[in-house]
C-alpha positions in Angstrom: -29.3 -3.5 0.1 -26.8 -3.6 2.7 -25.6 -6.7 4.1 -23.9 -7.5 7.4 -19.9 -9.1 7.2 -19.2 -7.4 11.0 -20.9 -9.4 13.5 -19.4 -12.6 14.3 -22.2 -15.7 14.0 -22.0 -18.0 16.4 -20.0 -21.3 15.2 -18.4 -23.2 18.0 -21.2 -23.5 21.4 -24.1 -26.0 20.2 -26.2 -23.9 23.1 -25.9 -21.0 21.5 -27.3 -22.5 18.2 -24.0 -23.3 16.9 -23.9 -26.8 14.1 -20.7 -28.6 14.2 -18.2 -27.3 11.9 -14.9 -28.7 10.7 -13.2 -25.3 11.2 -14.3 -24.2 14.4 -14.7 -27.9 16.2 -11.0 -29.6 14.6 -9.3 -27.5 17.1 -10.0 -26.3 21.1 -12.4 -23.1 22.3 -9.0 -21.5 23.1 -8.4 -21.5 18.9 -9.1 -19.0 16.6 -9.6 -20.7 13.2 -8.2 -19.3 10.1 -7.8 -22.9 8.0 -9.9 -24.3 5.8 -11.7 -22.5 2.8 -14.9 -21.6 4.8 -16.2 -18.0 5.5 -17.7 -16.9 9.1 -20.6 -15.1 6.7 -24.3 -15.9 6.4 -24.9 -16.6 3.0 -26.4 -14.1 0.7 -30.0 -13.7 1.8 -31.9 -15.2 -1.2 -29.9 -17.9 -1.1 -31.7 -18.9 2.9 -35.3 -17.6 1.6 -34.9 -19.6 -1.1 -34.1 -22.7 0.8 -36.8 -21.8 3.7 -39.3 -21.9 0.9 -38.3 -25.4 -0.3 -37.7 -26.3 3.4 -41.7 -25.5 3.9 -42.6 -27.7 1.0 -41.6 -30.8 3.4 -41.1 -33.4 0.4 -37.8 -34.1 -0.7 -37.5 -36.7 -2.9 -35.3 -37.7 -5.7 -34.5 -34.9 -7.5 -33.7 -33.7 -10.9 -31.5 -30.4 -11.9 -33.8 -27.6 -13.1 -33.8 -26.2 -16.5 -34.2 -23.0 -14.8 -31.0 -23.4 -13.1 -28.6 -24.7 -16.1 -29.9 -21.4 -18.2 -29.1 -19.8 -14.8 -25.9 -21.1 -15.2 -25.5 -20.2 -19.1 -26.6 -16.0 -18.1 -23.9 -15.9 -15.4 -21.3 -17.6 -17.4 -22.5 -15.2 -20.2 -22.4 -11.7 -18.1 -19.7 -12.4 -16.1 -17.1 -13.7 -18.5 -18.3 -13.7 -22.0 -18.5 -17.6 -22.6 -21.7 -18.8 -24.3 -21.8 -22.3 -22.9 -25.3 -24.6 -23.2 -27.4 -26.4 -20.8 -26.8 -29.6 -22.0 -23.2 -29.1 -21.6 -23.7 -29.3 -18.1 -23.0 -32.0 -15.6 -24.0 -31.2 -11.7 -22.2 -33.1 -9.0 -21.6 -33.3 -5.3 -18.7 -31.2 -5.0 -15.6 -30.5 -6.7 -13.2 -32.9 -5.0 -15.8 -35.8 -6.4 -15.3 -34.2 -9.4 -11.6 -34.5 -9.9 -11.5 -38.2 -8.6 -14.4 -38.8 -10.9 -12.6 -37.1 -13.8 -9.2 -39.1 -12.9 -11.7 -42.4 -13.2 -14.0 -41.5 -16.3 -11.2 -40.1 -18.6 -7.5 -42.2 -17.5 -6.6 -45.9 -17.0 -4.7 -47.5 -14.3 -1.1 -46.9 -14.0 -1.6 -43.4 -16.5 -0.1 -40.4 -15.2 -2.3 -37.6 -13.5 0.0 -34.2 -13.0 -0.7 -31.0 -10.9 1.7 -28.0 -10.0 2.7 -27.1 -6.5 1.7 -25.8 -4.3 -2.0 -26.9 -4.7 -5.0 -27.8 -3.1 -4.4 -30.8 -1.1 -7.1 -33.4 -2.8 -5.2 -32.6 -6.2 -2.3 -34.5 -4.4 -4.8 -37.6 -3.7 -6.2 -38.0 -7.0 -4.1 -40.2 -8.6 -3.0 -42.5 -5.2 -6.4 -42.9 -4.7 -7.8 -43.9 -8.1 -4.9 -46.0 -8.9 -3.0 -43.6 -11.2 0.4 -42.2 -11.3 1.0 -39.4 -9.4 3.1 -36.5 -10.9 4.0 -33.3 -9.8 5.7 -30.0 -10.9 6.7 -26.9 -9.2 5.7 -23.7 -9.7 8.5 -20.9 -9.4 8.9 -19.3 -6.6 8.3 -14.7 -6.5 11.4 -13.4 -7.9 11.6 -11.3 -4.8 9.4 -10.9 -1.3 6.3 -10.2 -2.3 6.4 -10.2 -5.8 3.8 -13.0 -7.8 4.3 -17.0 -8.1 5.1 -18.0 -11.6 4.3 -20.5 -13.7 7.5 -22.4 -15.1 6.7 -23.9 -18.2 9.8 -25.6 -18.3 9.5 -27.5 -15.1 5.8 -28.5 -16.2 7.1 -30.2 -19.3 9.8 -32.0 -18.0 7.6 -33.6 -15.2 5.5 -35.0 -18.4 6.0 -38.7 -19.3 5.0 -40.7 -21.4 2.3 -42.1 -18.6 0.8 -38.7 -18.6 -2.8 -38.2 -19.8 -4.6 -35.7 -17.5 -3.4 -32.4 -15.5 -5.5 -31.1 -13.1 -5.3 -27.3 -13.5 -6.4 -24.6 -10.8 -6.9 -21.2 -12.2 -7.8 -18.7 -10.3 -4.6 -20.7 -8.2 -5.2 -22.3 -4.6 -3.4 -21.3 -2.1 -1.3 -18.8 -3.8 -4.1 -16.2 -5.4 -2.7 -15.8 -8.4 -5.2 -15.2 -11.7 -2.9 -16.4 -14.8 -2.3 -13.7 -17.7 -3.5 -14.6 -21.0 0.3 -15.2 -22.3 1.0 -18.0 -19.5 -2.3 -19.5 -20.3 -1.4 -19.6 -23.9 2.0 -21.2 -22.6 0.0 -23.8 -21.1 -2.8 -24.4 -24.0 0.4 -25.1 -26.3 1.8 -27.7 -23.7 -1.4 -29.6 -23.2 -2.2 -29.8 -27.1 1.2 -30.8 -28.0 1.5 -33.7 -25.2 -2.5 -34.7 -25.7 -3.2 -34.0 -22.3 -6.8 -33.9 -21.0 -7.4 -30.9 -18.8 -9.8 -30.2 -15.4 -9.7 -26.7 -14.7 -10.8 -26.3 -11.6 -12.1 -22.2 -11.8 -13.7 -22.5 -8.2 -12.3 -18.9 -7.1 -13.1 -17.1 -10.6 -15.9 -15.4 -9.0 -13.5 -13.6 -6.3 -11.4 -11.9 -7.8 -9.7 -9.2 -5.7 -7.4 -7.4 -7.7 -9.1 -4.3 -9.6 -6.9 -4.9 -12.9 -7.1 -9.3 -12.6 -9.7 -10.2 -15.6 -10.9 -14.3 -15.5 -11.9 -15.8 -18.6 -12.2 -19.6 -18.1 -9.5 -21.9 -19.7 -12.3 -23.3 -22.6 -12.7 -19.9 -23.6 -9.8 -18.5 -23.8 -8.6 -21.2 -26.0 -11.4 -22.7 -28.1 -9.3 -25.1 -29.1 -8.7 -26.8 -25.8 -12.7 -26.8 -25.5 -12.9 -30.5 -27.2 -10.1 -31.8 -23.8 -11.0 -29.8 -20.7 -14.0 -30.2 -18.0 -14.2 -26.6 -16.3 -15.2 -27.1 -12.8 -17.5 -24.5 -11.3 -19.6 -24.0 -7.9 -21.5 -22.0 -5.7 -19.2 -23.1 -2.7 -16.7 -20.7 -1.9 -18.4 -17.3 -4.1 -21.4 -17.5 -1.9 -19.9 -19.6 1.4 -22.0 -22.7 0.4 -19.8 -25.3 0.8 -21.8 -27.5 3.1 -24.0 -27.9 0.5 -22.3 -30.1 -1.8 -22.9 -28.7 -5.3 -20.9 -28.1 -8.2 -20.8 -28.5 -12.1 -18.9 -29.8 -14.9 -18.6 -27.7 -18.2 -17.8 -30.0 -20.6 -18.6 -28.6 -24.3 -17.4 -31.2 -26.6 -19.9 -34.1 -26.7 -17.8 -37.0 -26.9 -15.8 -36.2 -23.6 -18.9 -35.7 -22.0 -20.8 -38.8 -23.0 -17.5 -40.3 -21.8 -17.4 -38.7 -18.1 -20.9 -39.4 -18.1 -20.9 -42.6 -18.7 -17.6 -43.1 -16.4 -19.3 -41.6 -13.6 -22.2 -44.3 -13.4 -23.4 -45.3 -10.4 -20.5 -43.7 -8.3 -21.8 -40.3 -7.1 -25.7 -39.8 -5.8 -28.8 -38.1 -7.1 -29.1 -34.3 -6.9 -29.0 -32.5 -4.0 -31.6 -30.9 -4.1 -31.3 -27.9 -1.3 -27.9 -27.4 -2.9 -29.2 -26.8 -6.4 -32.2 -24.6 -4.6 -29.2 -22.4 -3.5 -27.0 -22.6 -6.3 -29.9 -21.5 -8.8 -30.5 -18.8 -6.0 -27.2 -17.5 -5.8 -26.1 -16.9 -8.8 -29.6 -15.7 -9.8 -29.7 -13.3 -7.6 -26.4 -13.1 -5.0 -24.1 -11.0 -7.3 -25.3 -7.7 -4.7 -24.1 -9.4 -1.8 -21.2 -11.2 -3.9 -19.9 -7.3 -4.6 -20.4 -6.5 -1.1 -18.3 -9.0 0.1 -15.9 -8.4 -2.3 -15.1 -4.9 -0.7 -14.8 -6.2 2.7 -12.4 -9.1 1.8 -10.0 -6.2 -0.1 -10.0 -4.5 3.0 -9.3 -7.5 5.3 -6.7 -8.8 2.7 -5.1 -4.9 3.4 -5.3 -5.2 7.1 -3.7 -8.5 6.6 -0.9 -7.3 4.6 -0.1 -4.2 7.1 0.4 -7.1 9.5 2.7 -9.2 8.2 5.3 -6.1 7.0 5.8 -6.3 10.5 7.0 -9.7 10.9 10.4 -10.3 10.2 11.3 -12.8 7.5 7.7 -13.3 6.8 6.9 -13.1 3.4 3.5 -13.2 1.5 2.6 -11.9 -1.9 -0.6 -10.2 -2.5 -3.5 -12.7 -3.2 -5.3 -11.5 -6.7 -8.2 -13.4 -6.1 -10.1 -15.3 -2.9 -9.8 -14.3 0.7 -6.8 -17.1 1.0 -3.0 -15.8 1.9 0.1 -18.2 1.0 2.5 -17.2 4.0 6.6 -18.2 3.6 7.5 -19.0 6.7 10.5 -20.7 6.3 12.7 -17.3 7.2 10.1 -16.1 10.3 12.5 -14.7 13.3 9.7 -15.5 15.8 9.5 -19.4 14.9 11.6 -21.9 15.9 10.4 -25.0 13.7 9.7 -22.9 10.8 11.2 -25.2 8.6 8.9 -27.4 9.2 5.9 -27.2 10.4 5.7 -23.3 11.3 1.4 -24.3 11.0 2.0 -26.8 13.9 3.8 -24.1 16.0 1.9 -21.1 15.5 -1.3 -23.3 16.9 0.7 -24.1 20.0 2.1 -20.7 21.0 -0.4 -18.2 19.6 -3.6 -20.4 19.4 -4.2 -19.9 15.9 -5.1 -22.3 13.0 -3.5 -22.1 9.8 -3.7 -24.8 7.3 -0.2 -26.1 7.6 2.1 -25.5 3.6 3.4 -29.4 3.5 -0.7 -30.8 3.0 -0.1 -28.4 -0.3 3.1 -30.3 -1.3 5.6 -27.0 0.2 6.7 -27.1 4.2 7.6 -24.0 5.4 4.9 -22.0 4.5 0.8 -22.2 5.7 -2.0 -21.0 4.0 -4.4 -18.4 6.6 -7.9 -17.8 5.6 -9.1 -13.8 6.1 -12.7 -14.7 4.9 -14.1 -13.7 8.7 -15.3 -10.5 10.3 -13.1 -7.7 11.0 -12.9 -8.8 15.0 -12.3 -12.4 14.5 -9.1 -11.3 12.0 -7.9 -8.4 13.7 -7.9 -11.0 17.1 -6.0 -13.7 15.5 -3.5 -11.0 13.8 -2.8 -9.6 17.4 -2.5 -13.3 18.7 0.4 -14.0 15.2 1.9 -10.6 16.1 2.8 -11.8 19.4 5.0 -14.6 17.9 6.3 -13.5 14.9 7.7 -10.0 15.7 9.1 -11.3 18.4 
């Protein structure tokens, strides 16, 4: 089956059948959007008759999650990366940044310490301001040379842990800077967590996208058994299939006390099932790996046209993504900018109309994170637009 990525769908106009949108409606019609983690694809196919079908049945109640789609669950998790995990170690909720604030509520106390690594994911910054925790934060290390892979400094993770700390909130496959951690810095990592008695939520949200022929993801819980009894793996439907308005997302959590635990912590602070969302997540991964593969091959080539781009702008660096359609840009060196050590995001937008999300929301100014998940013509526009600032 072949499935269209090439012709632009309509995201901005309302009367040309446009929705509103955070990425296309944040910013002016004059904009090209290249921000936030949300593709300019139609979803795989069986993913909208699916939903068309529940659409027609007009009722929609309270719902529950399926059986069918928990063993769903199980068979991908089994085929794709070798981890027998159970239904009932399943725990569906609206969305992944829920989940970590959830997580930060269930499984710490006031004043406890809640550590991420930078750059990260803007809400893993939040977490712990907003439930009442202590905020902590480690680097990681920067690519030994232009272009070469961000590290993960072991050393610098340690020392940031305290006594307060009880809970890191891990990203792996790593947003915004693509990597897919080897085996050996995993096992690095497993050794930290058991000897401090950390609790671990891995967020694996870009497992499914992996970009780099010789990358291999196998989910924190599985690599290490052993960590299995302290970590809540967090997977979705959201960015694989370009779902995220949907608002579904799961909680692996095989040892049985920490999930009674986050279930019981969780009480009465998220809603009842979605139940289009878990219509499309049970469709998707049931039946959207075709079109997953498909887009898999245009997002290496966009990530290529990407990369022939920024060789030519001087003092821009940007090391190849290994898994998503996300690119971590340094601009802190860029000839072209004038403010690039602070917010190059803020004036790229200005003087080539282009929105990037801006490096300091991710705990690291100077650089922005540009999304290449689009068609080829939306990308190759902005890229001219980028080129006429930055080689300049």
């Amino acid at each position: 089956m072949e499935f269209d990525f090439a012709t632009p769908v309509e995201r901005r106009h309302p009367s040309e059948g446009a929705w509103p949108s955070q990425k296309w409606h944040r910013y002016g019609d004059d904009v090209l959007p290249l921000w936030v983690a949300d593709m300019d694809f139609h979803s795989p196919p069986a993913v909208a008759e699916a939903l068309r079908a529940r659409v027609d049945h007009g009722v929609f109640g309270y719902g529950l999650v399926p059986d069918s789609l928990r063993h769903t669950l199980c068979q991908w998790s089994q085929e794709h990366y070798g981890w027998a995990i159970e239904p009932g170690w399943q725990r569906w909720l609206p969305g992944v940044v829920p989940a970590l604030h959830l997580a930060s509520l269930a499984l710490t106390e006031p004043g406890d310490g809640i550590l991420t690594v930078t750059p990260i994911y803007p809400p893993f910054l939040k977490v712990a301001e907003r439930t009442g925790r202590l905020p902590q934060q480690a680097a990681l290390a920067e690519p030994a040379e232009p272009g070469a892979p961000w590290r993960l400094d072991l050393d610098a993770l340690e020392a940031a842990i305290t006594p307060e700390t009880r809970l890191l909130l891990w990203c792996h496959p790593h947003n915004p800077t693509g990597r897919v951690w080897r085996h050996d810095e995993l096992a690095g990592l497993a050794e930290l967590v058991r000897r401090h008695d950390l609790l671990v939520v891995s967020d694996e949200l870009h497992c499914d996208l992996l970009l780099d022929e010789g990358a291999r993801h196998r989910p924190l819980a599985a690599a290490f058994p052993e960590l299995a009894e302290r970590t809540l793996t967090l997977w979705a439907p959201s960015k694989t299939f370009n779902l995220a308005g949907l608002t579904t997302a799961c909680a692996v959590i095989p040892d049985r006390l920490l999930r009674r635990r986050f279930t019981a912590g969780i009480q009465g602070l998220v809603p009842d099932a979605n139940v289009l969302g878990l219509v499309a997540a049970e469709a998707a991964y049931a039946h959207g790996n075709p079109w997953r593969q498909a887009l898999l091959e245009v997002l290496h080539r966009h990530c290529q046209t990407l990369q022939d781009h920024v060789a030519t702008w001087p003092g821009v660096a940007m090391s190849q993504p290994e898994s998503t359609y996300l690119a971590w840009l340094d601009l802190r060196h860029a000839g072209g900018l004038v403010d690039h050590a602070t917010s190059p995001q803020r004036e790229l937008l200005e003087r080539a109309g282009v929105a990037l999300s801006d490096g300091a929301d991710f705990g690291w100014p100077g650089f922005a994170r540009l999304n290449f998940g689009t068609t080829a013509l939306q990308l190759e526009q902005a890229l001219l637009r980028l080129d006429g600032v930055l080689c300049g």
